[in-house]
C-alpha positions as CSV (number, residue, x, y, z in Angstrom):
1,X,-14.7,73.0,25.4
2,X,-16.8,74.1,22.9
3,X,-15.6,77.6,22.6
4,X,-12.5,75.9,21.8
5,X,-14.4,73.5,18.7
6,X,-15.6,76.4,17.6
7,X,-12.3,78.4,17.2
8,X,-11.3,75.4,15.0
9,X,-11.3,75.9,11.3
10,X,-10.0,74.3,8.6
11,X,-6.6,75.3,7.7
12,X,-5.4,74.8,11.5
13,X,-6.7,71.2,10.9
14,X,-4.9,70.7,8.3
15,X,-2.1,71.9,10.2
16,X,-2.7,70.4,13.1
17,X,-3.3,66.6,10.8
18,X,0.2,67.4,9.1
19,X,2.2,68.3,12.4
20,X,1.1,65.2,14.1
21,X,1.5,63.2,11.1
22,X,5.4,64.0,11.6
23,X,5.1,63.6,15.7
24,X,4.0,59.8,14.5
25,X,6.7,59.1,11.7
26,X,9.3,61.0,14.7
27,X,7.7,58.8,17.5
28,X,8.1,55.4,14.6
29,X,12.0,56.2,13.6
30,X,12.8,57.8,16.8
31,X,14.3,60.7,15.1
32,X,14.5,64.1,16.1
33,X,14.5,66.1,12.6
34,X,10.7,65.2,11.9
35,X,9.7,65.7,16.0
36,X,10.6,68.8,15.7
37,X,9.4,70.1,12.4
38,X,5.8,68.8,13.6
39,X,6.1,70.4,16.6
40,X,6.9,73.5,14.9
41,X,4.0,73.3,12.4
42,X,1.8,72.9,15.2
43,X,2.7,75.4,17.5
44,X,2.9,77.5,14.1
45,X,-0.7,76.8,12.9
46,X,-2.1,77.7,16.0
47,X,-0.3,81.0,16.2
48,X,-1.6,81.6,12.6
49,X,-5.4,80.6,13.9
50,X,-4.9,82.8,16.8
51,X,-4.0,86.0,14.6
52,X,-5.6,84.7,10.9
53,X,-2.5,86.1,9.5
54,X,-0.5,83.5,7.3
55,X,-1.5,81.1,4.1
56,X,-5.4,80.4,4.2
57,X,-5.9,83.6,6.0
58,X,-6.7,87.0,4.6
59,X,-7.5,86.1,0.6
60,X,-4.5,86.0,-0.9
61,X,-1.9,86.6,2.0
62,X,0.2,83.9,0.3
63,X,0.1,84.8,-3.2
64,X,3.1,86.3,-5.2
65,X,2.1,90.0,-5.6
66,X,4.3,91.8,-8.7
């Protein structure tokens, strides 16, 4: 358990606060569109923790390169 805390950083918790934030407005409407967008961003963000690739990972792996 706490190699797993440990693993945690801070843009997978913010992805992982915004996911379930849609699970909870899903679970309140009972609609499907916002279910599975937070499932996605979940199941996205810890993909992107797993391999650091992705927004918030590499400096500047987001940014618009000319």
């Amino acid at each position: 358990m706490i190699r797993l805390l440990q693993k945690i950083d801070f843009v997978l918790v913010i992805r992982l606060i915004m996911g379930g934030m849609f699970l909870v407005i899903a679970w309140q409407f009972k609609d499907w569109v916002p279910a599975i967008f937070g499932v996605l961003m979940i199941v996205i963000g810890i993909y992107a923790a797993k391999t650091k690739t992705g927004c918030g990972y590499g400096g500047g792996s987001c940014s618009i390169r000319n």
